[in-house]
Each structure stands twice: as C-alpha cells, then as structure tokens.
C-alpha positions as CSV (number, residue, x, y, z in Angstrom):
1,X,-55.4,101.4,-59.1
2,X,-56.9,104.5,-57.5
3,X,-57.2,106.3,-60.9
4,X,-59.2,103.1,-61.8
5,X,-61.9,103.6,-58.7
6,X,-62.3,107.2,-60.0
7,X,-63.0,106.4,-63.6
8,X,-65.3,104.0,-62.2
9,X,-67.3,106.0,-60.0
10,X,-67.5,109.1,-62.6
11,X,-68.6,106.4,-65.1
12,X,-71.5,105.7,-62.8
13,X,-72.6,109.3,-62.9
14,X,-73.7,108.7,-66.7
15,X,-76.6,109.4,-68.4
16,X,-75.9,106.1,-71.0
17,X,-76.9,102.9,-69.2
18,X,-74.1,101.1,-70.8
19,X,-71.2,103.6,-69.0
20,X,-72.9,103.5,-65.5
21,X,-73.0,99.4,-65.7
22,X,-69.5,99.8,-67.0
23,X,-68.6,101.3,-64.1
24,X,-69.7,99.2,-61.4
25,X,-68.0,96.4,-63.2
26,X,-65.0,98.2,-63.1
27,X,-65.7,99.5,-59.3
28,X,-66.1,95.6,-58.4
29,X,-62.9,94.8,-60.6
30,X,-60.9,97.3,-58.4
31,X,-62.0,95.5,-55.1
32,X,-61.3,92.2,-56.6
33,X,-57.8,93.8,-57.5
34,X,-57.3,94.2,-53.8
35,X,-59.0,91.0,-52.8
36,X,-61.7,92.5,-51.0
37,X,-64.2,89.8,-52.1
38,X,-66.7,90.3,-50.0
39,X,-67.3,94.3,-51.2
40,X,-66.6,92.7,-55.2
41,X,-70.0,90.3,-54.2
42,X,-71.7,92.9,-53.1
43,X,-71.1,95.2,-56.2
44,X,-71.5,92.4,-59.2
45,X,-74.7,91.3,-57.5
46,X,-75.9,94.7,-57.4
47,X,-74.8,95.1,-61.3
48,X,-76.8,91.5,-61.6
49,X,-79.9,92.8,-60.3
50,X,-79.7,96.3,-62.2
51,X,-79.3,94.4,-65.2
52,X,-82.3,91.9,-64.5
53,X,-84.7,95.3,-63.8
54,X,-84.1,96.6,-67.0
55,X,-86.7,96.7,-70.1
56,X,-86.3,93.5,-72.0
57,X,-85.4,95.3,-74.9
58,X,-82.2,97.2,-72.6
59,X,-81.4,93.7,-71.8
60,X,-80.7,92.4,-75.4
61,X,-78.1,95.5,-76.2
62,X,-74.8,94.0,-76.5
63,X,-73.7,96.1,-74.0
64,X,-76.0,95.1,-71.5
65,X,-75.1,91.5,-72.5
66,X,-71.3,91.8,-72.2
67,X,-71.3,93.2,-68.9
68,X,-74.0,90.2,-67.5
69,X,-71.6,87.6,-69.0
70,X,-68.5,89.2,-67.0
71,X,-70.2,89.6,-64.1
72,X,-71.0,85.9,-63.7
73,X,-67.4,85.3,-65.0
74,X,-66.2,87.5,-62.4
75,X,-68.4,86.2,-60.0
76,X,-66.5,82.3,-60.7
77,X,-63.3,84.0,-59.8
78,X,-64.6,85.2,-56.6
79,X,-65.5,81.9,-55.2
80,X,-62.7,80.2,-57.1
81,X,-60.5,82.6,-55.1
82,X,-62.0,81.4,-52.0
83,X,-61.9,78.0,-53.1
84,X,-65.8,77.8,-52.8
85,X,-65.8,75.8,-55.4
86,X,-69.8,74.6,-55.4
87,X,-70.9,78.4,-55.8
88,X,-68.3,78.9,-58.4
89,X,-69.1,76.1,-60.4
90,X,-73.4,77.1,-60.1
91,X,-72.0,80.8,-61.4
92,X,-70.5,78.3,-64.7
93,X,-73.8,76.8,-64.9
94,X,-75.9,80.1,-64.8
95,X,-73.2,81.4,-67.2
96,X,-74.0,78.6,-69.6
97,X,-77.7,78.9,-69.3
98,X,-77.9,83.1,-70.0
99,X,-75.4,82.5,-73.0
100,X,-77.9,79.6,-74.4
101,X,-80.7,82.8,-74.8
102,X,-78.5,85.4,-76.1
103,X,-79.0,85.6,-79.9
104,X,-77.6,89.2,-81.1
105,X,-76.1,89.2,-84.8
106,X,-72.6,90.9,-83.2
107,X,-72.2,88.7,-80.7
108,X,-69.6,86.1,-80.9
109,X,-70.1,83.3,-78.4
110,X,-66.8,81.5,-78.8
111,X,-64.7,83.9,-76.5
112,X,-67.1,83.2,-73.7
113,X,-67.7,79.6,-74.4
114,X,-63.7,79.3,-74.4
115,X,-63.9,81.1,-70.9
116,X,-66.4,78.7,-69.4
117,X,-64.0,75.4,-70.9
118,X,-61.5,76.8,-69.1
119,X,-63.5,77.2,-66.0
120,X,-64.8,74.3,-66.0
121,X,-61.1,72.6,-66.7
122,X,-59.9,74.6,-63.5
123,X,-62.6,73.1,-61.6
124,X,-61.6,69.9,-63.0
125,X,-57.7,70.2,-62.0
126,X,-59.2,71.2,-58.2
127,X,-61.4,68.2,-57.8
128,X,-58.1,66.2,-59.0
129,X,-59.6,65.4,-62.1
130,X,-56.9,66.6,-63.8
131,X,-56.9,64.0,-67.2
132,X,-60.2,65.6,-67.4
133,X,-59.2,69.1,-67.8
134,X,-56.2,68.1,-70.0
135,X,-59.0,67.1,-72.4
136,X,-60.9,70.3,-72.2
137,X,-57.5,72.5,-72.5
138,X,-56.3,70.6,-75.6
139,X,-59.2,70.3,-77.3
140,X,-59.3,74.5,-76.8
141,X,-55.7,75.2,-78.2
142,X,-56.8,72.9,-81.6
143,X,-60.1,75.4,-81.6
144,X,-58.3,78.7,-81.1
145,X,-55.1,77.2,-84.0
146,X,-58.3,77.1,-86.5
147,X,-59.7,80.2,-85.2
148,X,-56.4,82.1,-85.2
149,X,-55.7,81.6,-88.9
150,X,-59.5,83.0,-89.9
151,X,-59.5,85.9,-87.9
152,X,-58.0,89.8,-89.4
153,X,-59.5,92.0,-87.1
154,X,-56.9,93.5,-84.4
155,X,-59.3,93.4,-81.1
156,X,-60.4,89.9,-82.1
157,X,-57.0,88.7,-82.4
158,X,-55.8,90.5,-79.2
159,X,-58.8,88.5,-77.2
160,X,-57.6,85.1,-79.2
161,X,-54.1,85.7,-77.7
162,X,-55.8,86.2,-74.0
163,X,-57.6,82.6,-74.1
164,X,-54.4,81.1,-75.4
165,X,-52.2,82.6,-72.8
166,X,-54.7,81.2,-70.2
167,X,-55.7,77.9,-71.7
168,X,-51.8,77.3,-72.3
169,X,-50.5,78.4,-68.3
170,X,-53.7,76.2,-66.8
171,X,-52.2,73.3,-68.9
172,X,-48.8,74.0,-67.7
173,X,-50.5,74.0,-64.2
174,X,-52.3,71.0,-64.4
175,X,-49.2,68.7,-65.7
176,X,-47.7,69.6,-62.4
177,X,-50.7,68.5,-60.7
178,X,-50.7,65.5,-62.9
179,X,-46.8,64.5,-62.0
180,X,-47.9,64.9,-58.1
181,X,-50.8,62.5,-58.9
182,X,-48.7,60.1,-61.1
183,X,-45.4,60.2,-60.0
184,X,-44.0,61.0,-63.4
185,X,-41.7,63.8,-63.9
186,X,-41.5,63.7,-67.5
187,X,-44.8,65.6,-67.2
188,X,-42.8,68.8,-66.2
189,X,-41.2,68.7,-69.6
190,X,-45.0,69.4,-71.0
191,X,-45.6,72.0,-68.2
192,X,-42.3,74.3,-69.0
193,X,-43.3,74.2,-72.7
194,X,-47.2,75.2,-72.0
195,X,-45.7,78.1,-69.5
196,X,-43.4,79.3,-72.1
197,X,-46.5,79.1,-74.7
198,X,-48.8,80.9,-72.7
199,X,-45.5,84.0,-71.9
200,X,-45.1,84.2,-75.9
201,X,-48.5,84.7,-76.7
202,X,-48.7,87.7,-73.7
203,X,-45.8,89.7,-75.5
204,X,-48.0,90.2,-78.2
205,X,-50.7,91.7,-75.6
206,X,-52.0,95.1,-76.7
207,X,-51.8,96.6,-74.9
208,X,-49.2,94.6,-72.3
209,X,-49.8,93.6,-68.9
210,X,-47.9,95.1,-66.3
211,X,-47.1,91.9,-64.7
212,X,-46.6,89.8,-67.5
213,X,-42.7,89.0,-66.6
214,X,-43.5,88.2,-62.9
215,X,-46.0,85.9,-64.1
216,X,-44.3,83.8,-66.4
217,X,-41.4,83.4,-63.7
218,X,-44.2,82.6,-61.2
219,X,-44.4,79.7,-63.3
220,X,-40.9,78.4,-64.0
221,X,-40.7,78.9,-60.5
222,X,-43.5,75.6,-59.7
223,X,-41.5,74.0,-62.4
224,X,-38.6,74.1,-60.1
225,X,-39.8,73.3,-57.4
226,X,-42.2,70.4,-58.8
227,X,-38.4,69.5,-60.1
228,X,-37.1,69.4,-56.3
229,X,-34.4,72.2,-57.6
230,X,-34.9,74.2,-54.6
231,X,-31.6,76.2,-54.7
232,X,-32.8,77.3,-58.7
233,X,-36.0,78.5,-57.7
234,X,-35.0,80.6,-54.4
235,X,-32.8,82.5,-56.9
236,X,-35.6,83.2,-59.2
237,X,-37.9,83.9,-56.2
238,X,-34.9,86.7,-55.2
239,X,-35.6,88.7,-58.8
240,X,-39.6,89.0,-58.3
241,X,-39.5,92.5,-57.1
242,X,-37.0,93.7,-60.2
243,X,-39.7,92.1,-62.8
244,X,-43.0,94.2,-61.8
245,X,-42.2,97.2,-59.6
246,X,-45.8,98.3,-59.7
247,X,-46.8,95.0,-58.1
248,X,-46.7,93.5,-54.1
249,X,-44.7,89.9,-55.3
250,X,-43.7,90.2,-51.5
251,X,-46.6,87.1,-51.1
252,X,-45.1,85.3,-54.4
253,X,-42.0,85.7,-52.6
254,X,-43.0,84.4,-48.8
255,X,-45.2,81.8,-50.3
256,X,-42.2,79.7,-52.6
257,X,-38.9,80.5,-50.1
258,X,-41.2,79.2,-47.3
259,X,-41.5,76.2,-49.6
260,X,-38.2,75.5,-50.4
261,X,-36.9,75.9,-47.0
262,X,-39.4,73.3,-45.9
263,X,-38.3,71.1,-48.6
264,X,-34.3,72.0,-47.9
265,X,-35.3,71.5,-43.7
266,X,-33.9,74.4,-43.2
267,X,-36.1,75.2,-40.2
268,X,-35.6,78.5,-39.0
269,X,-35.9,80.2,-42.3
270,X,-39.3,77.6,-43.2
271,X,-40.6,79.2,-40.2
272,X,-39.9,82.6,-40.4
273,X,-41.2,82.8,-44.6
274,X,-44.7,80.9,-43.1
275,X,-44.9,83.4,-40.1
276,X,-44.8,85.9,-42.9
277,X,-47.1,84.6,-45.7
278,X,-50.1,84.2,-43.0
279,X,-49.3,88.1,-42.5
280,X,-51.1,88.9,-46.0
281,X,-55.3,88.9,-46.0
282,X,-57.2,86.9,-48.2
283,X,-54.8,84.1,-48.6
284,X,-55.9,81.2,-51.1
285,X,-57.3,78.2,-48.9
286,X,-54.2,76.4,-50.5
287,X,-51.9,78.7,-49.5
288,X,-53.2,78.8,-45.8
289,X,-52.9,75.1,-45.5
290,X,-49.3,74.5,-46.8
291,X,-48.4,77.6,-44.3
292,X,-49.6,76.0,-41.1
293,X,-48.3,72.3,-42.4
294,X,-44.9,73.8,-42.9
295,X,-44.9,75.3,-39.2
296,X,-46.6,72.4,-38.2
297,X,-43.5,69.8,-39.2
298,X,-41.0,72.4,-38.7
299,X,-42.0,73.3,-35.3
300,X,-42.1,69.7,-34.6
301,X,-38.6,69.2,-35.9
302,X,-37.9,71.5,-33.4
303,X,-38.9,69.6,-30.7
304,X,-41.6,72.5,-30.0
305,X,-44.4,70.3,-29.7
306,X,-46.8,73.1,-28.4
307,X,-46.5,75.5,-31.8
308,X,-46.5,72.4,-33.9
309,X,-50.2,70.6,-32.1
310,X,-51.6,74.5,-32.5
311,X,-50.5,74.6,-36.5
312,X,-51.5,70.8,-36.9
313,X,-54.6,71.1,-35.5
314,X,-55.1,74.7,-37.7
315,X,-53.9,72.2,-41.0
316,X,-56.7,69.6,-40.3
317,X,-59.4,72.5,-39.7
318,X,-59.0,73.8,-43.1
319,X,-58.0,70.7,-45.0
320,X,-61.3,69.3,-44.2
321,X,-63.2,72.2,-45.0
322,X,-60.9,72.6,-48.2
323,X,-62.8,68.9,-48.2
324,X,-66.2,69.6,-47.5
325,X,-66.2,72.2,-50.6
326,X,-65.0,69.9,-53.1
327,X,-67.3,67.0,-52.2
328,X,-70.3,69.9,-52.7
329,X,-69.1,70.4,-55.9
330,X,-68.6,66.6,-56.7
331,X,-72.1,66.2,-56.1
332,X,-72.8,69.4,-58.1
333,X,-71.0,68.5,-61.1
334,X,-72.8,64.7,-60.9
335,X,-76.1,66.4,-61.0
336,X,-75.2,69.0,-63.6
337,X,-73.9,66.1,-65.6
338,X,-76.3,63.4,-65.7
339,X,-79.2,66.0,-66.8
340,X,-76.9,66.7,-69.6
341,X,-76.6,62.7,-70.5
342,X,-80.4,62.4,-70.0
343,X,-81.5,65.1,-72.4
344,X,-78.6,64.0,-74.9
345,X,-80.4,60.8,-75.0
346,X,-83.7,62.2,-75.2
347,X,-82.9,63.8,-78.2
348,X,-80.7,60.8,-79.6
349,X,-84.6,59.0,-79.3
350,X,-86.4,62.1,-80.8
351,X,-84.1,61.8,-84.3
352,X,-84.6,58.1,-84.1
353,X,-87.9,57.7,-83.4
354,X,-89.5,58.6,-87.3
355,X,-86.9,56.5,-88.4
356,X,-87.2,53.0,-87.1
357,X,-89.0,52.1,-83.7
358,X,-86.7,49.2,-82.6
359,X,-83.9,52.0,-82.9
360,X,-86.0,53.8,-80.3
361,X,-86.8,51.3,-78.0
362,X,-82.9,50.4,-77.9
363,X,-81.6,53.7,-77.4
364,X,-84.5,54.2,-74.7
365,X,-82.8,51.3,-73.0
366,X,-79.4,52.7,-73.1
367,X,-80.8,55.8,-71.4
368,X,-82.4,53.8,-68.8
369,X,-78.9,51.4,-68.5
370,X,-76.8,54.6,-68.1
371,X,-79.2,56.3,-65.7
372,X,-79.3,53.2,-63.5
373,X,-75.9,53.3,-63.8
374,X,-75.2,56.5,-62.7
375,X,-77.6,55.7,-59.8
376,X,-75.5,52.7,-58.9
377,X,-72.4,54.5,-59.1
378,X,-73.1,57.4,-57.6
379,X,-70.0,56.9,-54.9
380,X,-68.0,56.3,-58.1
381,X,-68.5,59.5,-60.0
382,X,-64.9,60.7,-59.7
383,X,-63.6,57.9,-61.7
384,X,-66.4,57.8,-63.9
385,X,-66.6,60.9,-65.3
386,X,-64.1,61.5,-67.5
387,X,-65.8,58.7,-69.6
388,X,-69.2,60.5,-69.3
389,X,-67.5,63.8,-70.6
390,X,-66.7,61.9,-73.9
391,X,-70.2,61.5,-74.2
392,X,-71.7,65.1,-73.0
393,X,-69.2,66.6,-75.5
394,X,-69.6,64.8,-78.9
395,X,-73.0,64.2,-80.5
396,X,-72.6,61.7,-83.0
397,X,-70.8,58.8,-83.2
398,X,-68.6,58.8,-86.5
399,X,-67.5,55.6,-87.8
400,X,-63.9,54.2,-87.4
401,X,-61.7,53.7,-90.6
402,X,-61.8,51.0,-92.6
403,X,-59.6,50.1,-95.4
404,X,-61.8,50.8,-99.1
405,X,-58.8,50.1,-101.4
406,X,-60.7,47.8,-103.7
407,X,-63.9,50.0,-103.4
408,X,-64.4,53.6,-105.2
409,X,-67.3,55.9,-104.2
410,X,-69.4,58.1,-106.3
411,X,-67.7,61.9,-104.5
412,X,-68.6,65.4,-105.3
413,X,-65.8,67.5,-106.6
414,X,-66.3,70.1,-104.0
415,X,-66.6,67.8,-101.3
416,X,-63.4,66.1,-102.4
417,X,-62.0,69.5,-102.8
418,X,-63.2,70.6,-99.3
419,X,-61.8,67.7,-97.8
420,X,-57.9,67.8,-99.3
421,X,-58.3,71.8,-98.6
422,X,-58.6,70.8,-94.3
423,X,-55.8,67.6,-95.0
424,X,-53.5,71.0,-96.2
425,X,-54.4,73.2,-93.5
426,X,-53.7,70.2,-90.7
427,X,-50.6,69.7,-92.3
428,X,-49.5,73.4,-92.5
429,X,-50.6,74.1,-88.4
430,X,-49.7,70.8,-87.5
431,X,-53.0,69.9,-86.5
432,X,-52.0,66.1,-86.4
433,X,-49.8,66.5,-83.1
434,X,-53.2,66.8,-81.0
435,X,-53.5,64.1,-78.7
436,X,-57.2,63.1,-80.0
437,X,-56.2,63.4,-83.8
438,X,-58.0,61.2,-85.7
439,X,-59.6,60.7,-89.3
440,X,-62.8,61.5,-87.0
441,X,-61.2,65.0,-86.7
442,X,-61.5,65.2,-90.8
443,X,-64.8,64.2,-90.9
444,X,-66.4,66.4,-88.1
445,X,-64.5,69.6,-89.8
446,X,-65.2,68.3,-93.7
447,X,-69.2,67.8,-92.2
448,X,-69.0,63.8,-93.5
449,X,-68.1,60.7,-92.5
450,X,-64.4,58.9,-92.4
451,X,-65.5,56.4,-95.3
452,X,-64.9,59.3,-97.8
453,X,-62.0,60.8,-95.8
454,X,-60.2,57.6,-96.0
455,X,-61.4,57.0,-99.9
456,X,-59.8,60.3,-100.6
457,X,-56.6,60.1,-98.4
458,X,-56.2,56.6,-100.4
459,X,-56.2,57.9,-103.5
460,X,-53.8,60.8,-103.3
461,X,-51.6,59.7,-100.6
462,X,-51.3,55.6,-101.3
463,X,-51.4,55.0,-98.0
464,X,-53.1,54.7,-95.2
465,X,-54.3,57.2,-92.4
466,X,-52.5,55.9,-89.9
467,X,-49.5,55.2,-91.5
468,X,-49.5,59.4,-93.2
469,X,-49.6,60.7,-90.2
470,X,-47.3,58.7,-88.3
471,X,-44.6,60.1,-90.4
472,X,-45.2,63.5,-90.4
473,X,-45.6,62.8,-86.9
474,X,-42.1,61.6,-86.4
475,X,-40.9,64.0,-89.2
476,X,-42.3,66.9,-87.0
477,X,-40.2,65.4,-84.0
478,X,-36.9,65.6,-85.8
479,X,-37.3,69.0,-87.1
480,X,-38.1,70.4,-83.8
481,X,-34.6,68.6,-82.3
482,X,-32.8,70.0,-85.8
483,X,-34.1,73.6,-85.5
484,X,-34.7,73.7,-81.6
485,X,-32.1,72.8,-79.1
486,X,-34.9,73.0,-76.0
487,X,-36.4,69.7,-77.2
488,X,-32.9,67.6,-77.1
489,X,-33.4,68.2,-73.5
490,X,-36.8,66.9,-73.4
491,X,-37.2,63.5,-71.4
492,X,-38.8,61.2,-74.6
493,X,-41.9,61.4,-73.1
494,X,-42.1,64.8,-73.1
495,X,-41.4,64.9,-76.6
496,X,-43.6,62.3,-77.6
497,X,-46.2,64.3,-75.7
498,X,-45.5,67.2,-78.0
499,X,-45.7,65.4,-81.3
500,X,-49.1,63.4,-80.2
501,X,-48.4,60.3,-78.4
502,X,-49.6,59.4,-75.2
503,X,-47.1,56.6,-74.9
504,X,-43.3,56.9,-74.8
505,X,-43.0,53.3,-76.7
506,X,-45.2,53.6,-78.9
507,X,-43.2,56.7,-80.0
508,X,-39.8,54.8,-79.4
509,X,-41.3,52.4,-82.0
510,X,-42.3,54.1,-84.2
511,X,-39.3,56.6,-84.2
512,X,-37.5,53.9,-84.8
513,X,-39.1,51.9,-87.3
514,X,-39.1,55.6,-89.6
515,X,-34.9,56.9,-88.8
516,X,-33.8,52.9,-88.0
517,X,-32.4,54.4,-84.9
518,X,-33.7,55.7,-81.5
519,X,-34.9,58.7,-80.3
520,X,-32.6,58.9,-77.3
521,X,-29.5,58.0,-79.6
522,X,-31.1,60.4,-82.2
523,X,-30.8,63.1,-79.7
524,X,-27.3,61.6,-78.8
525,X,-26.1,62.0,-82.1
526,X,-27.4,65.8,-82.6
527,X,-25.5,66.5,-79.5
528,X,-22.3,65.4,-80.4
C-alpha cells in the first residue's frame, strides 16, 4: 500500500495531464484502501474540480474521461460505505448524466453502464427492494453471456470477467437478503451458486487479486450463517488469516464469531467478539448496529441491565438514522424516477403524434393517469416501483405470441437467416434459463417483432415457443444432475431457479410431464 501512495504522488509530479490526474485517483484510492473517507472526498473532489477547469478540448481525451467516470464511481462507494445512501445514489445520477455527453470513437460505454446497473441494484437490495435488483443483476449476466462470446481482445475480456464476478456475488448477496425478507431458504441454494460464479470468474483475473480466496469464503460464510449452521461457519471464520496474509480479516473475523455466538447464546464469547469489532474505525453503519444489538440482548441475558439500556439505546440511535438515510433516498429515487416516466411518455407522444392524433391524445392521457398516479401514491412508492422499472427500462412494447400455423408471411432470407442464427446461439449459452426469456427476447435481439419469430420457430421446429423451450429447459435440468453432483443437493426450487422457473410446481409439472417421473424422485434415483 505504501508503495502505492508513492507512485501516486510521483505520478502527480508529471508534466502529462493524464499521469498527474492518474495520480490523485490513485492517492484517493489509497485512502479509500484504509477507509479514511473523509481525506478520499476531499482528493476525488479536488480531481472533480481539476477536471472541470480544463480546456474543453482536455476534457474530451479519453483519459480525462476515464478518470471523471471513476471518480464519481469512486465517489458512490464512498457514501455507500457510509451508508449515505441519498448522496451515493445523486453521484449514480451525475454519473449517468456526464456518460449521456461523452461521445469519443474509443470509448466503450457498456463497462460503465454495467457499473452504474449494478449500483443502482445495490441501492435497490439496501432500500429492501431486493426483487428489484434481482431484475437488474439478471438481466446483466444475459448482457455480459452475449458480450463474452464477441469479445477477443485480452484487457476487454479481463474487465468482462470483473463485472461478472461483481454482478454474480451482489446476486448471491441479495438472495440472502431475499430469504430474510421471504422466509424461504431454498433461496440460499441460488446464493451459494452465484458466490461460487462470481469466485470462478476471479481465478481467471489478470492479473489476480490478493484477496480473492478470503473473499469468496467471506461469502460461503453468510451462506452459513443465513443457513443457521453456526458451528460450520466459526470453522471457516478460524481459516481467514491463512487465505490472505497480506490482509487485516481480523474485522471479517470479530464481525461473524460475534454473530454466531449470539445466535449459539453463548454470551460471554458474543460479548467479548462485539467488544472487539467496535475496536476497528470506520465500521459499516450495519456493522455498528448488529454490534451494539448483540451486547444489547446479551448483556441483558445477563441480567446486566445497565450495559444492555446503554447498547439499546446506542441500537435505536443508529437504526433510525440508518432510517432517516434510506427514506432520503426513497424520495430520491421517486423523483429520479418519475422524470424518467414523464420524458418516456413525452417521447412515446412525439413518435405518435405525425402518425395519428387520437393515438396522441390517448397516450397524453396515460401520461397524465400515471403522473396522477404517482402523485396519489407517493406513500406507496416502495411497492410500486418495481412495476415502474419495467417501464423506465423497455421502450417498446413487442407483441405477445400468437399461434400463425395456418398463416405464412412474405420473410426475407436474411432476416430468416438472422433470426435461426440468435435461436442457435441461445441454445448453445443457454440463453433460455433467464428468468425473463421470452420470444420477446428473439425479437428485441433479431430487431423485429414475435409474429415472424414465431412464423419461423413454427416452421423449423413444429412446435410451439413455449412448448421448445420447455424441453430444453427440463433437458438442461437433467444434464446438470447427470454431469454435476452439486445440483442433486439443490432444494427443487433452487434448481428450478437455475433452469428458469420462478415456480417450484410449475417446474415439478413440467418435469414431470417430460421424464413421467419427479424431480425429487429423479434426483432419488441418481443417488442410488
């Protein structure tokens, strides 16, 4: 770390704009390293403002714009960190905005664009809008399986494998916030796999990170506790130090055994683990909270009501401003949100209106229906938005499918050809396991509509969409119990959550209805 601050500060010392902004970003990254947030503010806003004073032609080098689009990004973490989650969220939205007026020939918006999703989705999980964020993560892993197989270039690929490993650990993450909301521990299952999905795509890291090991049993450690296997995860807590010996895990470490002795009521070693994890500085606000809630209850089983009033009354303090932060932001996303709705319906009117002027008129009244809504509402927004993101992230409205088995069209060869071309590649990736796989996916990546997609699926498959893919669905299913003995020990849930359903009947059913037999005696049958 120290050899970092020196190449930092020497950068500064440059004659090339480029290396002196270089190295205050890597100055602020060293204080970030050490969780000095306050001093990492103070050197990304300088770098801000530097970068802002510079000749508008400076500003456009791709340089110049790289180091702007990680200072906001580093900016996000900052307040993330300290669970300031309004400013963090306004650093996504200035983010957005400055990445709207870049247009350089070399610049390649999707790795910052895949950043701010999964911003945006960690935002999400905070607020507890976690079906939200399982969206936005999803729909990311489809985008970076199509990107993977186009890309040849080394660096590229390396960056691809960074947005994967994150996208796939916050998903991992965010099922385990999703089994605390739901009371369904089948979601674990999903979480484990995601974790192990996001370690596999960091071996391949050039070059590797450190720390890669600690993290990934960081991970499998939450799964074990989320799991109540308390005994399982203190053991794995014990190996921290021999995974990363150039890292302080002593925090990892207080943090979890002061966890699982509160949930083992084993009192005195609950206490002593808390005592020590409010030692460390610049403790996450979540952190700080389950620390004085675990004295509080432990001290209290105790019968030391003294220590337990202090540490309850420490709880309350920061849960409700833990509280006062995330309503900010809940208001923040509402406004950010309903300005999007409004100008996607002002430009839904603008493409209508030379075509036909009761079309206007009606889609002016939907705007004004969905802002009065939205004004109604208002108190509602947390349960309304995840219907309101459908609509901020998808621009047209493709029709469903219909059955044409009587009809022909009048198809171009090279659409035709285009279109059985993506039907292969889904196949090949397994494309059709998403959760939000449809014949709509077809016709947004084939740049048409479902009617030929289904005319085309018809006549070289003889049969229908939904019935195609519900056996490679289930097909997909029994190779991975064949050829992988982790998935036998997947709850059915879990598995059906791998393969693409949403519903453990409906993949029961249709398990069922394609091997005549279950998927739980399936798995019994493998086994023996």
């Amino acid at each position: 770390m120290d050899s970092l601050l020196i190449y930092s500060l020497e950068a500064q010392k440059s004659n090339s704009i480029c290396h002196q902004l270089i190295g205050k970003y890597q100055e602020s990254y060293y204080y970030y390293k050490l969780e000095n947030y306050k001093r990492t503010k103070e050197i990304v806003n300088e770098c801000l403002t530097e970068v802002d004073a510079l000749p508008l032609k400076d500003q456009k080098d791709l340089c110049v714009i790289k180091i702007k689009i990680s200072s906001y990004n580093r900016l996000f973490w900052v307040y993330k960190n300290l669970s300031e989650y309004e400013i963090a969220y306004q650093q996504l939205i200035k983010l957005t905005d400055f990445i709207n007026t870049v247009n350089h020939q070399n610049f390649d918006s999707f790795n910052t664009l895949s950043t701010i999703s999964i911003c945006k989705a960690l935002i999400k999980k905070e607020l507890r809008l976690e079906e939200d964020a399982v969206k936005i993560l999803h729909d990311l892993v489809y985008e970076i399986s199509l990107r993977k197989k186009k890309l040849k270039d080394t660096k590229a690929h390396n960056r691809l494998l960074k947005i994967k490993a994150h996208t796939c650990n916050l998903l991992g993450k965010t099922y385990i916030a999703l089994n605390q909301k739901n009371n369904n521990p089948t979601l674990l299952d999903s979480s484990a796999l995601y974790f192990r999905k996001a370690y596999e795509a960091s071996i391949d890291f050039i070059p590797k990170h450190s720390d890669y090991k600690l993290m990934y049993a960081l991970r499998k450690t939450e799964v074990l506790i989320a799991k109540k296997k308390y005994r399982e995860a203190l053991n794995l807590t014990n190996n921290y130090a021999d995974l990363d010996k150039n890292s302080n895990t002593k925090k990892y470490e207080h943090r979890n055994k002061a966890i699982c002795f509160d949930q083992l009521n084993e009192s005195d070693s609950a206490i002593f683990y808390s005592i020590k994890l409010l030692q460390h500085k610049s403790l996450q606000k979540s952190s700080l909270i389950s620390a004085y809630n675990i004295l509080s209850q432990q001290y209290l089983n105790k019968g030391q009501l003294d220590s337990a009033f202090k540490y309850s009354k420490l709880t309350l303090k920061e849960f409700n401003l833990a509280k006062e932060n995330r309503q900010k932001t809940y208001q923040l996303l509402y406004d950010n949100d309903i300005e999007k709705i409004k100008e996607l319906n002002a430009s839904i009117l603008e493409k209508e209106q030379n075509r036909n002027r009761a079309t206007t008129i009606f889609y002016g009244i939907i705007l004004l229906g969905i802002s009065s809504f939205f004004l109604v509402k208002r108190k509602y927004y947390l349960l309304e938005i995840s219907k309101k993101n459908i609509e901020l992230e998808n621009n047209q409205v493709i029709p469903e499918e219909k059955e044409y088995k009587t009809k022909t069209y009048n198809i171009e060869p090279k659409l035709e050809n285009k279109i059985l071309s993506i039907i292969e590649e889904i196949e090949v990736n397994h494309f059709y396991t998403a959760h939000d796989f449809s014949i709509n996916t077809i016709a947004k990546m084939a740049n048409t509509n479902s009617t030929y997609i289904s005319f085309v699926f018809n006549k070289y498959h003889e049969a229908t969409f939904k019935q195609y893919y519900t056996k490679k669905k289930i097909a997909y299913a029994v190779d991975l119990l064949k050829n992988d003995n982790a998935y036998t020990k997947f709850s059915i849930e879990g598995l059906a959550n791998e393969v693409g359903y949403t519903s453990a009947s409906s993949f029961t059913r249709a398990f069922k209805k394609e091997m005549n037999v279950t998927p739980s005696i399936y798995i019994k049958e493998l086994q023996n």
